[in-house]
C-alpha positions in Angstrom: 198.1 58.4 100.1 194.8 57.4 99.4 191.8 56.2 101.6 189.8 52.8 100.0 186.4 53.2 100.6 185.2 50.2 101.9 182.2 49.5 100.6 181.2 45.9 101.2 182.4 42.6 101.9 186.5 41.5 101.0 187.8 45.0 101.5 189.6 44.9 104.9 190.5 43.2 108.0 188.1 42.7 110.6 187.8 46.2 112.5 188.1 45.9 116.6 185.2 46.6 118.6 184.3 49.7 120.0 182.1 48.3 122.3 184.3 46.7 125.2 182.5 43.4 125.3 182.5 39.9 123.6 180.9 39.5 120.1 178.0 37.8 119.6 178.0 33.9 118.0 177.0 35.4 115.0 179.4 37.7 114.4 182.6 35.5 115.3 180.9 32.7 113.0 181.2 35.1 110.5 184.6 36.6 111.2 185.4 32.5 110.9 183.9 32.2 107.6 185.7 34.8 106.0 188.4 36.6 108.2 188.3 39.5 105.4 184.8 41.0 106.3 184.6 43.9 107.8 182.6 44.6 111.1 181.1 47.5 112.4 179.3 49.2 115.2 177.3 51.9 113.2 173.9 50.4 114.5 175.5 50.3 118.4 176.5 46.7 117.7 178.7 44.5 116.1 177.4 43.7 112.3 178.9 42.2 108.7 179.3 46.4 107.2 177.6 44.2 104.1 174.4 43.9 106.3 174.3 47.4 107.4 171.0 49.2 105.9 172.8 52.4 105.9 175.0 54.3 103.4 178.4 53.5 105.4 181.7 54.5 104.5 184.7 52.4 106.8 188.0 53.7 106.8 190.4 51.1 107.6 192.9 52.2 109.9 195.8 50.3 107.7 195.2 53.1 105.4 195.0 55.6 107.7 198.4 54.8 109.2 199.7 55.6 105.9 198.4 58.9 105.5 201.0 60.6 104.5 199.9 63.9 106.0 196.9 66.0 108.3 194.7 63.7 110.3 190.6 62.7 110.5 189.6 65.7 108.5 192.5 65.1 105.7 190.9 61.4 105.4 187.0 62.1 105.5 188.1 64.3 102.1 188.0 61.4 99.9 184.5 60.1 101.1 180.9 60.3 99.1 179.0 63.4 100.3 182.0 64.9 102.9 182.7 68.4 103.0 185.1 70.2 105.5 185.8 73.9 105.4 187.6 76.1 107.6 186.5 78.6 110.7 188.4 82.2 110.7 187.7 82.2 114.2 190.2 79.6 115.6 191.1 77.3 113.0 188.9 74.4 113.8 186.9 72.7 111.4 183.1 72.4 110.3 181.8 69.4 108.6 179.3 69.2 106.1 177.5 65.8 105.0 175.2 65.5 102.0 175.1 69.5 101.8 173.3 70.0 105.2 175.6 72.6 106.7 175.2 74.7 110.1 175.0 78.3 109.1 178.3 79.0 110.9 181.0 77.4 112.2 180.9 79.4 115.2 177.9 80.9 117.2 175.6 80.0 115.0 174.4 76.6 116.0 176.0 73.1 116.4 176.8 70.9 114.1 174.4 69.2 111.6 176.6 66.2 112.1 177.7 64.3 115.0 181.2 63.5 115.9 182.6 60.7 118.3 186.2 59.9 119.6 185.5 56.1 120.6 182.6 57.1 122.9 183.1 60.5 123.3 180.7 62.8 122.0 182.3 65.9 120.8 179.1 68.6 120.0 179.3 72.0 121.5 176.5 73.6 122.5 176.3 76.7 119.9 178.9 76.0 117.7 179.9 74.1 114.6 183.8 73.6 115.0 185.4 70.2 115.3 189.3 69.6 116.0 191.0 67.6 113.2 192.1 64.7 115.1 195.5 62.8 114.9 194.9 59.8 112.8 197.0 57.2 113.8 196.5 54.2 115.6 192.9 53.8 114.3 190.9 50.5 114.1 189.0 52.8 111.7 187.1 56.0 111.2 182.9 55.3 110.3 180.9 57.6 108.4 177.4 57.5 108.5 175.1 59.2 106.1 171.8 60.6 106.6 169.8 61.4 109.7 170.9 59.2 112.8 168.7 60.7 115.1 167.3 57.7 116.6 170.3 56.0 117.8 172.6 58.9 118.3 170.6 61.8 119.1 170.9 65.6 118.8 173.5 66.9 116.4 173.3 63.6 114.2 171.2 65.9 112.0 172.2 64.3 108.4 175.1 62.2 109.7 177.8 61.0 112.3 181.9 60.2 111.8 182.9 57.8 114.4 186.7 57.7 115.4 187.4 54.5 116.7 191.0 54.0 118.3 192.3 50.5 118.5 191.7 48.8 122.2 194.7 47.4 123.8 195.5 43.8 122.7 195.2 41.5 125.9 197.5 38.7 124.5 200.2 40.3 122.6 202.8 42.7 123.1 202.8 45.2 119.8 204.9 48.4 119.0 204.8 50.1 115.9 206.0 53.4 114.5 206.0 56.1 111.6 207.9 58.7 110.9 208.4 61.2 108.0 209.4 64.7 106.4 208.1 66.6 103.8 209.3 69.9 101.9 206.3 72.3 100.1 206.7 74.2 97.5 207.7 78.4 98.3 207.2 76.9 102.2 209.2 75.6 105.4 210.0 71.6 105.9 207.2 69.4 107.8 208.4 66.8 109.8 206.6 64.4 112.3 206.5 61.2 114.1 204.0 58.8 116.0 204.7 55.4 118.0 201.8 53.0 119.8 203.0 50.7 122.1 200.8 47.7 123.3 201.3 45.9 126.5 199.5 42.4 128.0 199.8 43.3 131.6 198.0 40.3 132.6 197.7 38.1 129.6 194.3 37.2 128.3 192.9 39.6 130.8 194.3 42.9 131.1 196.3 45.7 128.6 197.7 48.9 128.0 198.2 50.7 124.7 199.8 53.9 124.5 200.1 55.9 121.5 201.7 59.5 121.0 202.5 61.6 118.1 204.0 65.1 117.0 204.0 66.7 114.0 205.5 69.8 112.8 203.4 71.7 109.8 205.8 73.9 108.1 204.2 77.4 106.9 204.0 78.0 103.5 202.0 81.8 103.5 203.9 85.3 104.1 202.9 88.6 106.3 205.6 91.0 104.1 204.1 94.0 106.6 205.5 92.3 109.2 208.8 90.7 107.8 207.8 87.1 108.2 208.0 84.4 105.9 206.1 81.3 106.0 204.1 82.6 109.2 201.2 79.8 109.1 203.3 76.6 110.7 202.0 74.8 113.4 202.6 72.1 115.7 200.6 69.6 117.2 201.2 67.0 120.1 198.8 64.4 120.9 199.3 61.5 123.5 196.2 58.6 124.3 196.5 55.8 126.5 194.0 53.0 126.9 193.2 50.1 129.2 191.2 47.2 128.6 189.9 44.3 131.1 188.3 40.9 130.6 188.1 39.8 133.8 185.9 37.2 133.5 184.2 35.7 130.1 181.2 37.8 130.9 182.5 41.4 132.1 185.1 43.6 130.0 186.1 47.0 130.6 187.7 50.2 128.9 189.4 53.2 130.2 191.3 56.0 127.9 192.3 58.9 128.0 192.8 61.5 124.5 195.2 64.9 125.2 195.7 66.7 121.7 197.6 69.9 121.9 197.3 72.3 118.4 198.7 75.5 118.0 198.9 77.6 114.5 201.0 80.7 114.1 198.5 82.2 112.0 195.3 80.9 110.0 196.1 79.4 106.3 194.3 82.4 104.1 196.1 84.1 101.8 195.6 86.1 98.5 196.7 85.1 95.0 200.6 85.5 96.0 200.5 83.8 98.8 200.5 87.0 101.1 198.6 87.7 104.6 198.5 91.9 104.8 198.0 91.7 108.1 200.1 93.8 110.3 199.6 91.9 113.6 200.5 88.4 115.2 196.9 86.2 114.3 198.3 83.2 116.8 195.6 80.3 117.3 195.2 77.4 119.8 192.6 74.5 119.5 193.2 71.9 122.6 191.0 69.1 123.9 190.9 66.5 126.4 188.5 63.5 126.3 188.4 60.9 128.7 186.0 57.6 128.9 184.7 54.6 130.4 183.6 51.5 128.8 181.4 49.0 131.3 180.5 45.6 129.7 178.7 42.5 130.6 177.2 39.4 129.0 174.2 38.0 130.2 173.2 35.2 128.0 170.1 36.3 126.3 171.3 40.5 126.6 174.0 42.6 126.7 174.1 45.8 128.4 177.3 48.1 128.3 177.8 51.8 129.9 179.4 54.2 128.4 180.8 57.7 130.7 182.6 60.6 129.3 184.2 63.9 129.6 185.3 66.1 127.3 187.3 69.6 127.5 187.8 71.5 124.8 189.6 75.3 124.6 189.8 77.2 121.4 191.8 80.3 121.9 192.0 83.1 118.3 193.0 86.3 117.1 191.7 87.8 114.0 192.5 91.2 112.6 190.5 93.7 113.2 193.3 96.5 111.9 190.6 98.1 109.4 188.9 99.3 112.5 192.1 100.8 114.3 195.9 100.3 114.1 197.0 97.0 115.9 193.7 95.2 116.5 192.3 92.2 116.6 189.7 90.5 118.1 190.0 88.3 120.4 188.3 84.7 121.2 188.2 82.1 123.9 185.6 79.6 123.4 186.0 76.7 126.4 183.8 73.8 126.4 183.3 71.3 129.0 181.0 68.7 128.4 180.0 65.5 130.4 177.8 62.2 128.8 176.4 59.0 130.0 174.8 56.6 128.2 173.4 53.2 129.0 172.3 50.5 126.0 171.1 47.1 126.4 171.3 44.9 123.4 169.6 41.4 122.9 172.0 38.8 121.5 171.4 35.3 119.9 170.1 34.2 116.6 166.5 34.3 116.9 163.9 36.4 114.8 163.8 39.3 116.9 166.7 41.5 117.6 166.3 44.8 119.6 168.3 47.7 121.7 166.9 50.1 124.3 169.0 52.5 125.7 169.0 55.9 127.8 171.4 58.8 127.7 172.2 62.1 129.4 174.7 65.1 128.7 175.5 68.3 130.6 177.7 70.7 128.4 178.9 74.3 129.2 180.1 76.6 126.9 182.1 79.6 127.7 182.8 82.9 125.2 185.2 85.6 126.0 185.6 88.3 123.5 187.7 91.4 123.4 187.9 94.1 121.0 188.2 98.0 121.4 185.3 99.0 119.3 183.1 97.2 122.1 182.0 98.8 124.9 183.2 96.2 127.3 184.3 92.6 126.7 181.5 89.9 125.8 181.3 87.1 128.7 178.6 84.7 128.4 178.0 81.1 128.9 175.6 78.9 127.3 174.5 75.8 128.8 172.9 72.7 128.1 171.1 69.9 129.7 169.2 67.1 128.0 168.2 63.4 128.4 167.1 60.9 125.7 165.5 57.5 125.8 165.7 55.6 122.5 164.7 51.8 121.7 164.8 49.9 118.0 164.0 46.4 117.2 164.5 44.2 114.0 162.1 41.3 113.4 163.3 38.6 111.0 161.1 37.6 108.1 161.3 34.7 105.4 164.7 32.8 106.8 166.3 36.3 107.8 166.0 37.4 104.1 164.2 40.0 104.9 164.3 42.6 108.1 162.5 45.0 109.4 163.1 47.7 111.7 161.6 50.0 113.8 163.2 53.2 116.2 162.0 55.5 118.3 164.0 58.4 120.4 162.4 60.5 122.6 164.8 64.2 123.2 164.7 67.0 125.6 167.2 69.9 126.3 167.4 72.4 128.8 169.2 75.5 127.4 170.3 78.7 129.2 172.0 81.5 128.2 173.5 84.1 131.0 175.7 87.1 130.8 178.5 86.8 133.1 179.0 90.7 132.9 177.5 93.7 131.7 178.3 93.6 127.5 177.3 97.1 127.5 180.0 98.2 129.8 177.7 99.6 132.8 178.3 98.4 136.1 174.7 98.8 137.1 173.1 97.3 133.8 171.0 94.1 134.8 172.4 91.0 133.5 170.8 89.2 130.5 169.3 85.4 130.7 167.4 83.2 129.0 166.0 79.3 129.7 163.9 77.5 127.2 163.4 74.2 126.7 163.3 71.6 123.2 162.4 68.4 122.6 161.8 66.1 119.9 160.6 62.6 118.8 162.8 61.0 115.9 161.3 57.9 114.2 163.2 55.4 112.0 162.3 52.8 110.2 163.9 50.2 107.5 162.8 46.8 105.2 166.3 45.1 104.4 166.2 42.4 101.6 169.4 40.0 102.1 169.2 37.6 99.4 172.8 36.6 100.1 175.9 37.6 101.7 176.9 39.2 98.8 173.9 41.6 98.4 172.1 44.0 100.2 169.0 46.1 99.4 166.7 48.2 101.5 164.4 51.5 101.5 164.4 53.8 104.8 163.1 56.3 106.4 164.8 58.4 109.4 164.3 61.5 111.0 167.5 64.1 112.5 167.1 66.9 114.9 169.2 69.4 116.1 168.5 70.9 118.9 167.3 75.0 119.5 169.4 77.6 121.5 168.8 81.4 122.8 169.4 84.2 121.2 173.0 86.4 122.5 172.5 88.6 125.3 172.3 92.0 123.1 169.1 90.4 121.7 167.7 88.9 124.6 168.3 92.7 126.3 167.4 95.1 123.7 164.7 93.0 121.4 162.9 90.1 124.0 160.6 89.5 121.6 163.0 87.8 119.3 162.2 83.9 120.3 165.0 81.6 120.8 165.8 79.4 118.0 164.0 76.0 117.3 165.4 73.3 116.6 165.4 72.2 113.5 163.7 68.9 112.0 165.1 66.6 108.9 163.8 64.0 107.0 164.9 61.5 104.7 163.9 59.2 102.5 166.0 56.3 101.2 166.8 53.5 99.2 170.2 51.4 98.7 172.0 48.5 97.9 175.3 47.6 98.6 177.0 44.1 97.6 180.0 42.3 95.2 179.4 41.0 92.1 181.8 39.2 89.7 183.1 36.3 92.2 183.8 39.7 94.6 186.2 41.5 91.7 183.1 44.8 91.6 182.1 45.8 94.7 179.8 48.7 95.4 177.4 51.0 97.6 174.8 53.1 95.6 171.7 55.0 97.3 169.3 57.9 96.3 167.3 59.7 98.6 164.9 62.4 99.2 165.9 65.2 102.4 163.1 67.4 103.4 164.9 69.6 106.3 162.5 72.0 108.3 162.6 75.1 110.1 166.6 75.4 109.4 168.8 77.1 112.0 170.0 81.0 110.0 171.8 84.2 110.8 169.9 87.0 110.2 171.3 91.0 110.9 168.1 92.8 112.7 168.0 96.4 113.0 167.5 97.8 116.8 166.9 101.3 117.1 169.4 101.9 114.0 171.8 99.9 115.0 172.2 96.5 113.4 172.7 93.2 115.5 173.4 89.6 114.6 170.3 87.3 115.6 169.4 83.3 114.5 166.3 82.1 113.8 164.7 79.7 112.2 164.1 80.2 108.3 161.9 78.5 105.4 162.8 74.8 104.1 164.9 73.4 101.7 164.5 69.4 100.2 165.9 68.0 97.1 166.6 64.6 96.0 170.2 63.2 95.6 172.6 60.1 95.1 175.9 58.4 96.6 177.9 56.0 94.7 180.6 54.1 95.7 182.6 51.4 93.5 185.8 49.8 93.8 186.8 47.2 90.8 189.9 44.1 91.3 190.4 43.4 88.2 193.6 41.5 88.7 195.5 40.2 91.8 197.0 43.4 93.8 195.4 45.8 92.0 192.3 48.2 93.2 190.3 50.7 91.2 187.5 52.7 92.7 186.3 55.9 93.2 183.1 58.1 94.6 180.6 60.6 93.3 177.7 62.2 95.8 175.4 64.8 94.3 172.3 66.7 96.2 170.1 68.8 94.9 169.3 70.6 98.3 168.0 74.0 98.1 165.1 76.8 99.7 161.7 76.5 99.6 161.4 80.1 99.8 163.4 83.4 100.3 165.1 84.5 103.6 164.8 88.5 104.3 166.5 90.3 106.8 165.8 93.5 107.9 167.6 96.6 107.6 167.2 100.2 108.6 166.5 100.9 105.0 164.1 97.8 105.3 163.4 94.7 104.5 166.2 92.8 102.2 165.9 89.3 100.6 169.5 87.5 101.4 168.6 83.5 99.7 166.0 83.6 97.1 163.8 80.5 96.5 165.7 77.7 95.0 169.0 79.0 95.9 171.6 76.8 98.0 172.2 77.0 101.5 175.7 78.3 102.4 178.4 76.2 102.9 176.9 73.2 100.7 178.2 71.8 97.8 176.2 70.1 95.2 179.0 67.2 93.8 181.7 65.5 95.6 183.6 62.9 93.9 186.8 61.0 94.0 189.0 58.0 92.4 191.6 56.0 93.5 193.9 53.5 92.5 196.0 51.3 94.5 198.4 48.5 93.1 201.0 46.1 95.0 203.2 43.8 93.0 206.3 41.4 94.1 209.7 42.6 94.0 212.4 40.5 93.4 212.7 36.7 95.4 213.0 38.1 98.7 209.8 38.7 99.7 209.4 42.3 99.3 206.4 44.1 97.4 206.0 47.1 95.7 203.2 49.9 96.3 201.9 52.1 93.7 198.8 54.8 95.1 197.3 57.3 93.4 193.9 59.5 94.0 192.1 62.4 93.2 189.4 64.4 95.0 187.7 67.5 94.0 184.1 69.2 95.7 181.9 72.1 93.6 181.9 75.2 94.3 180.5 76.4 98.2 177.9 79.4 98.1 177.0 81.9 101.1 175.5 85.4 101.4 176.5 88.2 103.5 174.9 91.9 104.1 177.1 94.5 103.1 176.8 98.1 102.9 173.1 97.0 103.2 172.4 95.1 100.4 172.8 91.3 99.7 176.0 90.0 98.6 176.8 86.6 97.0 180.0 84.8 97.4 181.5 81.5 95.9 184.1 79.6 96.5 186.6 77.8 93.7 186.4 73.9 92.9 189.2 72.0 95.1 190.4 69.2 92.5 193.4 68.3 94.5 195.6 64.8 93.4 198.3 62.5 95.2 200.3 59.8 94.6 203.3 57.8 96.3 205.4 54.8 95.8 207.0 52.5 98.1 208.6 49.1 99.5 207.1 46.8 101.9 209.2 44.4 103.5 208.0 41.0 104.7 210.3 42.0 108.0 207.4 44.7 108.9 208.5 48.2 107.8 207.2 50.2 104.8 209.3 52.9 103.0 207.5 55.4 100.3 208.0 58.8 98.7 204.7 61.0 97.7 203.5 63.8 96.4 200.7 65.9 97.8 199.2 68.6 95.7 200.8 67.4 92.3 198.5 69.7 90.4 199.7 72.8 92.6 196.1 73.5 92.9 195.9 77.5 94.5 192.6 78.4 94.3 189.8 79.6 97.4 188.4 76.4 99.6 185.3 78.5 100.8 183.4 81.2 100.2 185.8 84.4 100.2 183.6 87.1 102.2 187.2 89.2 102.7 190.9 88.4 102.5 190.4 86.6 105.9 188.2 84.1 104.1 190.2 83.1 101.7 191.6 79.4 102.9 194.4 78.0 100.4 195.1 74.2 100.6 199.0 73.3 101.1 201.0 73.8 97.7 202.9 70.9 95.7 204.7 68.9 98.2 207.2 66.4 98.4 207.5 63.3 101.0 209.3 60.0 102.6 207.8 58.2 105.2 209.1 55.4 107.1 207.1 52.7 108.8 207.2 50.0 111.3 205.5 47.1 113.2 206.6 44.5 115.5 
């Protein structure tokens, strides 16, 4: 399966709203005019994607319905600029946009790019590590590139992915279903199956849509020491139900509810032969709960909407230690609970003038429990966060709405504490560690849009990201009080794009090159204390280069699609980060090196072809696509000198074929890794680093709507 990047207009269906409210006159006169335009909520309200002044990918959720395996993090693969890699610590993901990547993907700051489920917020306070979602059921998955910080806030340092589910259908009754099996290559058999169900309880006014899916991962990588084959399958269980209200013309509602269950035998690293050595069971778990309200209502000249939400999320992880002592491992409970409200008003109409204001708060608390018999007594700390934003941005309308310009401002501050629920070093009488600082920034944005036509769009930007700061762990707060906490850290970026169709709509495209000037960036640093060396953040020296997105996707014949992506950044350091040592001072990053975990190319092609079969209305499907990322750098201190590592080049291809039947089902066969590319996803610090991608497989999926 492949994922078309839609780029502009005559790519899609119209995407539901993930705003629970009625669209503007605008936007339905649009939809009217050409019921193929996509629209989008990237700016917080409905818009033509075509008008958008930002360098949007929209994943239409057709497509992702026929993924033929993984979820949200499988998809985002194929998209301009997208990086994922893996955590050791709990099998989560971190997610990497335009080469800004956190340090980490655990403990060493959040995300430098925002993540929603519908309205839910999912950014943990210290951490990096995202769940890779179930991807069904999806009106469609939005990725934003470059700083957001204006309209979304901490976290949206260089970017934000949306998942947007699909709303329950208040006039129809819908069921549709998928189900498949797969068999990899030296591995076990990978099965799964997903239904939605769609119910008008009171027709026009009221529905229900439920949706639920399992899937069965086979394993594909050995532990010979321990007499198991294919040790890494997992399973994952996921169930969301939703429930939307228009009880009057003016007032609609959403309520839903996300449980996804994941658990892993055994991280997917492995050496050349496909071997873990471990001698141990490295079982990990990675569950969340998210659970939001949607409040709209329509009052003529503004609409103002209310969004509440609350999201759990438990990450539970073994990883061996047995180099330290026969049978160990360290263990590692992260649990997040994190609440958000946010409140937007929105002008409507067609006037010259066009604006939001909006406020928003968030309490999150993060838990860590660590155990391992080296330590003098198990790590308990909790880190917690509490911050409020006010934001506002407003578009005035120049020269017959040809030309647009906009203006943002947010306004950002965080309470953040650290505390040590018991004594780390393992005496009952030692005082316990605590920290509360406080951060808070001002994010501008600003934007000229040129719309000569509905077919083209041009404009030049600049917008500011922030992530916010955090204290340092409880060791460092104790022993060394003079370390500071961690800033937060700033970015810039400057931009121009264009996006538009030419040819009568058979070349479409998305193009922009910008400029990222990213300050006082969030690092790891080993500090010696008394001889002994500790893990401590802080902020380092700062790294800007210029880059480019491209996007194109060519029709040039009825059926058939041809596109592809290429992203390139040439981010890297100002000036050299040293960490000290009991020897002394050592230089980790030298001046103009890359940051670790960021690539400098992403690219990827598709092509995607459907043709009649026979007279009884049944249509062939031919997909192919190809993705690949460069190499990933990072540095690590060991044996007291600096070490550089590099990951291999993931150049991974697919392609299926299959029937679609005018009578609403879809059969295919694919194959996944056709190249039977083995090499190392990230960079390989020891065996437990080295992530391997699933081998060649082999699939038939089945799929059906009423």
């Amino acid at each position: 399966m492949r994922n078309k990047l839609k780029t502009g207009t005559g790519l899609g269906v119209v995407a539901a709203l993930v705003w629970a409210m009625p669209a503007t006159a605008q936007t339905e006169a649009a939809a009217a005019e050409d019921p193929g335009e996509i629209v989008v909520t990237a700016q917080k309200r409905e818009e033509r994607l075509q008008d958008v002044p930002i360098s949007i990918t929209s994943l239409g959720g057709k497509d992702l319905d026929a993924q033929a395996s993984g979820g949200v993090s499988e998809a985002l693969r194929s998209v301009a600029g997208i990086s994922i890699t893996n955590s050791p610590q709990g099998g989560a993901t971190q997610l990497t946009i335009r080469g800004v990547a956190a340090n980490g993907a655990t403990l060493s700051g959040s995300s430098t790019a925002a993540f929603y489920i519908d309205s839910v917020p999912f950014g943990l306070v210290k951490s990096a590590i995202l769940p890779d979602t179930n991807a069904y059921d999806m009106s469609r998955i939005e990725v934003l590139r470059g700083p957001q910080g204006t309209l979304y806030g901490a976290n949206a340092l260089n970017g934000v992915v949306r998942v947007l589910t699909n709303d329950a259908n208040l006039d129809r009754f819908e069921l549709k279903a998928r189900a498949g099996i797969a068999a990899t290559e030296g591995g076990d058999q990978s099965y799964r199956g997903d239904m939605a169900v769609n119910i008008p309880l009171v027709e026009g006014k009221l529905g229900l849509r439920v949706v639920g899916g399992f899937e069965n991962a086979g394993g594909w990588i050995d532990q010979p020491a321990r007499g198991i084959n294919n040790a890494n399958d997992s399973e994952s269980r996921n169930i969301r139900v939703k429930l939307n209200g228009q009880p009057t013309d003016n007032f609609s509602f959403g309520l839903s509810a996300w449980i996804s269950r994941i658990d892993q035998d055994a991280p997917n690293y492995a050496n050349d032969a496909g071997d873990q050595s471990t001698t141990v069971a490295l079982p990990q778990r990675l569950d969340y709960d998210a659970f939001s309200g949607k409040f709209g209502y329509d009052f003529g000249a503004f609409q103002i909407s209310s969004a509440t939400s609350y999201l759990k999320f438990v990450n539970h992880s073994e990883r061996d230690y047995t180099n330290l002592g026969p049978n160990q491992t360290l263990h590692t409970e992260i649990e997040s609970k994190i609440f958000t409200e946010e409140v937007l008003i929105n002008s409507t109409g067609e006037g010259d003038w066009r604006w939001s204001v909006g406020g928003f708060y968030r309490d999150a608390s993060d838990l860590l429990h660590q155990e391992l018999f080296v330590l003098p007594a198990p790590i308990n700390t909790r880190d917690k966060s509490r911050s409020f934003a006010a934001f506002g941005e407003v578009t005035r309308k120049f020269m017959d709405g040809t030309l647009e310009v906009t203006g943002g401002l947010r306004y950002f501050k965080d309470r953040v504490t650290q505390i040590e629920l018991t004594p780390t070093t393992g005496n009952p009488d030692q005082p316990l560690a605590s920290r509360t600082d406080t951060f808070d920034a001002i994010t501008p944005r600003a934007v000229i849009t040129w719309l000569p036509s509905r077919k083209f769009t041009a404009y030049a930007s600049y917008s500011q990201g922030f992530r916010s700061g955090f204290n340092q762990s409880p060791t460092i707060i104790r022993t060394a009080p003079g370390i500071p906490p961690v800033k937060a850290d700033r970015l810039s970026n400057y931009e121009v794009g264009a996006k538009g169709s030419l040819l009568d709509g058979g070349l479409t495209f998305d193009a922009a090159l910008y400029y990222i000037d990213w300050k006082d960036i969030q690092q790891n640093l080993n500090v010696d204390i008394n001889g002994v060396v500790f893990a401590a953040s802080v902020n380092g020296p700062k790294a800007s280069g210029f880059g480019a997105d491209l996007a194109l996707t060519a029709h040039p014949l009825d059926g058939l699609d041809i596109g592809g992506t290429f992203s390139w950044n040439g981010l890297d350091l100002s000036g050299p980060i040293i960490t000290q040592t009991a020897n002394g001072p050592v230089t980790l990053y030298q001046k103009g090196d890359r940051l670790a975990f960021s690539p400098e190319y992403t690219a990827s092609a598709f092509l995607d072809y459907r043709f009649p079969v026979g007279s009884a209305g049944l249509k062939g499907a031919l997909s192919g696509s190809i993705t690949y990322r460069s190499k990933i750098p990072a540095r690590l201190l060991v044996a007291g000198a600096a070490q550089s590592y590099l990951s291999d080049e993931p150049l991974l291809a697919r392609a299926s074929i299959g029937l679609e039947s005018p009578d609403n089902w879809t059969a295919s066969i694919y194959a996944e890794n056709i190249g039977g590319w083995n090499g190392i996803t990230q960079p390989p610090f020891d065996i437990s680093q080295q992530y391997r991608v699933r081998p060649r497989s082999f699939g038939l999926q089945f799929e059906f709507r009423y």
